[in-house]
C-alpha angles and dihedrals in degrees: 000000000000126000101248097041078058103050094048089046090055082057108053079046091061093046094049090046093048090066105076087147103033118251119230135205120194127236136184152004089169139138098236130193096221119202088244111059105236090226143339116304081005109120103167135035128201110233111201118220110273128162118246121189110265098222122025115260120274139236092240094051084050083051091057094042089047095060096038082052105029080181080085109048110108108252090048098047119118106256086222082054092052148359128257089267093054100137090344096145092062117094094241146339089288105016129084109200135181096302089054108048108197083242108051112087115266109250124169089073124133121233077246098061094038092056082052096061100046096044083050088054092051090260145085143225109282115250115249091255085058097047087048097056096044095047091050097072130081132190093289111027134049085216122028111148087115092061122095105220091054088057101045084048091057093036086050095059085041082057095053122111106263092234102057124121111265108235128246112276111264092033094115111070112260123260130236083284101048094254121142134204097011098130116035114009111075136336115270123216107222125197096255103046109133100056101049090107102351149036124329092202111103098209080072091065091090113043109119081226102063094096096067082061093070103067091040093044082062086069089077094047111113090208110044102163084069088098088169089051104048083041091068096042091049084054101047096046092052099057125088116230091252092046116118125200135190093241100029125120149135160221141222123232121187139186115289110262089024 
């Protein structure tokens, strides 16, 4: 590793390790053109200010939150709260390991598991119309999905080998709001998952033909040239709330002033 790719990873480390309470920036309010129309006829959403962490959270804060709720650890989780891979990659119940680095955001975590945390820190998971409008902003722009360099950067991560090791949280230069890795590092569980293009019911989750959905449920996108944008929302609608993936992560929002 060159010189210069290990110095900027330090220090990505020392930023990471920096957070022990997550820090928060504040977006919104806006009145935001999401890539999914809200309703019929309905173009544009308000999206009131909330806070949203301003790194995912980290193996090594799971870790903490694992061993203040063992009901979590993975050898004692309800198999209806997560899969069989639910933190897999991590040398043991308590213990991170090589394949797990305290830095890198934590991934192989259910929706379940994800909505525990948060709820145990005072917050919660952000809605898919917060997550939109913070992730649709780079270091320049509070919007810039029609721009051409925010969307290769996302179709560039899309591009990367599926085996390849997740960077350190902090490592991706922060946005207008001073939010990292939103675009680009690991997918992100949001609250309302389930019913961005099918059905809300949870009794659905379910069903083996939830996936054909997906591409159907597009036809309703008002921008459908935001290939990064209706990706994630083709992946996370297709996921059941107990479901665990290899890049898949979260963060916690919370009420502004919380």
């Amino acid at each position: 590793m060159g010189i210069r790719k290990t110095a900027v990873w330090t220090v990505a480390l020392v930023l990471s390790a920096a957070v022990g309470a997550q820090e928060r920036s504040t977006v919104g309010p806006a009145d935001f053109v999401p890539v999914l129309a809200p309703a019929p006829g309905q173009s544009r959403i308000h999206v009131n200010a909330f806070l949203l962490d301003r790194l995912p959270v980290t193996n090594q804060q799971f870790l903490a939150f694992v061993r203040r709720h063992p009901q979590w650890r993975r050898d004692q989780v309800a198999r209806v709260f997560a899969d069989a891979e639910y933190l897999s990659h991590w040398a043991g119940p308590e213990e991170l390991g090589q394949q797990a680095l305290p830095t890198q955001p934590v991934t192989r975590v259910s929706w379940f598991a994800a909505r525990a945390y948060c709820e145990a820190s005072g917050s919660r998971l952000p809605d898919w119309y917060e997550w939109e409008l913070a992730a649709a902003a780079d270091e320049d722009r509070l919007d810039a999905r029609a721009t051409s360099k925010w969307q290769e950067r996302t179709l560039a991560w899309y591009a990367q080998p599926g085996g390849h090791p997740l960077p350190p949280v902090g490592l991706d230069v922060a946005n207008r709001y001073g939010i990292h890795d939103l675009n680009g590092t690991i997918w992100e569980w949001v609250e309302d998952f389930s019913s961005l293009m099918i059905s809300g019911d949870s009794r659905t989750q379910g069903d083996p033909d939830k996936l054909r959905f997906c591409g159907a449920g597009a036809l309703s996108a008002q921008d459908r040239e935001n290939y990064p944008t209706l990706m994630r929302i083709a992946f996370l609608s297709a996921l059941e709330a107990r479901s665990t993936q290899r890049s898949l992560g979260f963060r916690c929002a919370a009420k502004e002033g919380s």
